[in-house]
ZADRENKOL-753605 format. One record per atom (N, C-alpha, C): residue in three letters; x, y, z. Coordinates in steps of 0.05 Angstrom, whole numbers, plus 32768, in hexadecimal, padded with zeros to 4 digits. Each point is the difference from the previous one (the first is absolute). Layout:
N
ALAXYZ...
END
This chain:
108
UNK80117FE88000UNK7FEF80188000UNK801180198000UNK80177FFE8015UNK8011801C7FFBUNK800A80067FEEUNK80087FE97FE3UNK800D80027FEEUNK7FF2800F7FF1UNK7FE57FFA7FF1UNK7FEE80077FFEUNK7FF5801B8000UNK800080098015UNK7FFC801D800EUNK8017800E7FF2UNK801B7FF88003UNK801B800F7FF6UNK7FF97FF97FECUNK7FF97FEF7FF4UNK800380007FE0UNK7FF080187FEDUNK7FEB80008010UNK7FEB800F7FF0UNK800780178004UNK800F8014801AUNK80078013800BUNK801A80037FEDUNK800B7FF87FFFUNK801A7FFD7FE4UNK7FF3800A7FE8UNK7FEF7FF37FF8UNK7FF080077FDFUNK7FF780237FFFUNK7FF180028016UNK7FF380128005UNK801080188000UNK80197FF3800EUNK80138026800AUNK80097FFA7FE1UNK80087FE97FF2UNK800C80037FE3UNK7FEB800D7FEBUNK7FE97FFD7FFCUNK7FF7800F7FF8UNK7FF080157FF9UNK7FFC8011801DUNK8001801B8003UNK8020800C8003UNK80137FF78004UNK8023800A7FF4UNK800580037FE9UNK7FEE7FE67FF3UNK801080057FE1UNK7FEC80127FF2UNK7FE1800F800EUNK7FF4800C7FF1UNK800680228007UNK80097FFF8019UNK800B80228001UNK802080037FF4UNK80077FE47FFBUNK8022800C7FF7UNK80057FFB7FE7UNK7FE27FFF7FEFUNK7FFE80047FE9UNK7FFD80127FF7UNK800B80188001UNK800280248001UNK800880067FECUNK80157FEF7FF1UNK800480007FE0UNK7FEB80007FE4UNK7FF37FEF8012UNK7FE47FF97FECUNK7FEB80157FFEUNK7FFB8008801FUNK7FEF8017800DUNK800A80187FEDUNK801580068001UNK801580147FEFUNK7FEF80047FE8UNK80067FEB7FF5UNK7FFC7FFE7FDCUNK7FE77FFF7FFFUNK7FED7FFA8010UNK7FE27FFC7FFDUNK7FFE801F8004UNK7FFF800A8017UNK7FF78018800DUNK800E80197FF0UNK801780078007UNK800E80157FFEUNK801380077FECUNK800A7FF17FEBUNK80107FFC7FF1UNK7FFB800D7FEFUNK7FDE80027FF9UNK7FFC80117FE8UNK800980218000UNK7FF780098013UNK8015801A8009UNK80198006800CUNK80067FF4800DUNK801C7FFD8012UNK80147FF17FF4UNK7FFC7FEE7FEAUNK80127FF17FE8UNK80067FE9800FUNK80087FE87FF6UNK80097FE78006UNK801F80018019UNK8009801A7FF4UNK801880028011UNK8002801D801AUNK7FE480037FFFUNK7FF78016800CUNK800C80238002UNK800B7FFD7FDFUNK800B80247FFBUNK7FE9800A7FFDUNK7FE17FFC7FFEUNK7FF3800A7FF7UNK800080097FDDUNK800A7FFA7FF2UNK800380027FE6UNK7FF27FF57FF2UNK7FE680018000UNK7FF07FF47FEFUNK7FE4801A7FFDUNK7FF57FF57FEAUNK7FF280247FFFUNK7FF18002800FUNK7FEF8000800EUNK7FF27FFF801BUNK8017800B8015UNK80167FF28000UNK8011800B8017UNK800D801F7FECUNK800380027FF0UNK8000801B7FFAUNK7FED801C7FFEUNK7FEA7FF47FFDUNK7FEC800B8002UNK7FF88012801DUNK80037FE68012UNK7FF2800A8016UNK801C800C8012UNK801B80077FEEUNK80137FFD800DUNK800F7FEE8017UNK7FFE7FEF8006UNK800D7FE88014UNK801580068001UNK80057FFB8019UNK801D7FFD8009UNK80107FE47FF8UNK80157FFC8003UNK80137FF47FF0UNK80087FEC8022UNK7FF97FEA7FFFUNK80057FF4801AUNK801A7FF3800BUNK801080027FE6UNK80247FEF7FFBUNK800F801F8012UNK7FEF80168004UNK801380168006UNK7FFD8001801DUNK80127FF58010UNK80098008801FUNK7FF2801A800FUNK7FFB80127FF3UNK7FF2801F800CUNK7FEA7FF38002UNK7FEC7FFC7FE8UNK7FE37FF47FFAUNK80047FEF8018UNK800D7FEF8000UNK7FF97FE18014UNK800680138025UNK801180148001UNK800A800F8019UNK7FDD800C8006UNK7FF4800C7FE9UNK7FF180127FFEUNK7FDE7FF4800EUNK7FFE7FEA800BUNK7FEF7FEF800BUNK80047FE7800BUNK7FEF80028019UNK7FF77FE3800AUNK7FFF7FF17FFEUNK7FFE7FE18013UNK7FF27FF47FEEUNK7FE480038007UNK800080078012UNK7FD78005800CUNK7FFC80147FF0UNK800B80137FEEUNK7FF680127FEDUNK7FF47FF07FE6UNK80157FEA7FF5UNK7FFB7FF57FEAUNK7FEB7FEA8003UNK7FFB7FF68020UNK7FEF7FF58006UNK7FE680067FF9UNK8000801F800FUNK7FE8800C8000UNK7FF77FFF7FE1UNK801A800D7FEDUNK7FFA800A7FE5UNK7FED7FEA7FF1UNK800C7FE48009UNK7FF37FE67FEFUNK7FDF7FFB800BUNK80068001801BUNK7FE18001800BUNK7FE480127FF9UNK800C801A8002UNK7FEE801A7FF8UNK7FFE800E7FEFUNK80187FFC7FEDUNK8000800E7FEAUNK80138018800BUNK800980157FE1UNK800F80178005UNK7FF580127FF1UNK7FFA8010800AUNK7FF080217FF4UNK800D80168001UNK800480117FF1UNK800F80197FFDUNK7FF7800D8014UNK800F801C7FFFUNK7FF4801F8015UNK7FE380017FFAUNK7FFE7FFB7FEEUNK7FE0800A7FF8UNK7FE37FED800DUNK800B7FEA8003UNK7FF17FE27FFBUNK7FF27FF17FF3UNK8017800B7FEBUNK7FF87FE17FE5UNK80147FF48008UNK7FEF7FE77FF7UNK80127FDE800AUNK801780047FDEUNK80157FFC8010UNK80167FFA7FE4UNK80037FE78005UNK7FFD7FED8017UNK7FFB7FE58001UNK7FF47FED8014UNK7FF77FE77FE9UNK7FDD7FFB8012UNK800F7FF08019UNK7FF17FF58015UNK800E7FEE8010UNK7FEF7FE57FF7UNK80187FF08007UNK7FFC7FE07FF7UNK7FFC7FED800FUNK7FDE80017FEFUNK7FED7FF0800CUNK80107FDB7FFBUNK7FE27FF8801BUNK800A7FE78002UNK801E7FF2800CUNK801380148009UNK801B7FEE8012UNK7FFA80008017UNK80037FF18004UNK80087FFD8027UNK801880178006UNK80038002801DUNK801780128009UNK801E7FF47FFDUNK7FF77FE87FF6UNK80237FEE8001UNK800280077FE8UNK7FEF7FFD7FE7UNK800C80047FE4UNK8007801F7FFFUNK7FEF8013800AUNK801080208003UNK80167FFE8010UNK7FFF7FF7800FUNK802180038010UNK801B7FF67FF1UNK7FEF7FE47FF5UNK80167FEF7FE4UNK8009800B7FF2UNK7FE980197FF6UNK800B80167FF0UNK801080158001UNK800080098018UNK800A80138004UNK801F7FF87FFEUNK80047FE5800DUNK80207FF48009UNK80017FFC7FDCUNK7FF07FF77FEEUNK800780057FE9UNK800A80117FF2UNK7FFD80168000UNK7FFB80257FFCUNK80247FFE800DUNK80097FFE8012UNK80197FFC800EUNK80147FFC7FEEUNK7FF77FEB7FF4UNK800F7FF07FF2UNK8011800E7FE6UNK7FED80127FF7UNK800980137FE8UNK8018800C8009UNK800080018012UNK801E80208013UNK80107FF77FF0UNK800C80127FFCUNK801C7FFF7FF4UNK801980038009
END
């Protein structure tokens, strides 16, 4: 029976792990279309709406991660408050947090 119990408790932490530290995927699903595959923002959407360039050390200095948290959760709206971007529906707080340590990753 204890085996059992651990076994299934094994499965379980494996896969809710392998579904928030799938942040790569989340990436390319979610954000890629503006923020680019390698997150310069260089794609026309990320020119458009101006984006910051996330490979640049200032940009990455320049926030949180409970900022970028917030950003994925609620969206980001100019001075004015228009949304320049929507927040993304449907993650749990592990796949935004996944992301954010993703977003990391760009530093240069």
């Amino acid at each position: 029976m204890k085996r059992l119990v651990l076994a299934s408790a094994m499965l379980v932490s494996l896969a809710v792990g392998a579904r928030a530290t799938d942040a790569s995927a989340l990436w390319g699903d979610q954000c890629a279309k503006c923020h680019g595959e390698d997150g310069k923002g260089d794609t026309k959407m990320g020119h458009k709406l101006n984006i910051k360039d996330f490979t640049d050390a200032a940009v990455q200095a320049g926030f949180t991660d409970e900022d970028g948290f917030k950003a994925i959760k609620e969206g980001v709206a100019d001075k004015n408050g228009k949304m320049r971007m929507k927040p993304i529906e449907g993650l749990t707080d592990e796949d935004m947090k996944a992301l954010v340590k993703y977003v990391r990753t760009f530093k240069k």
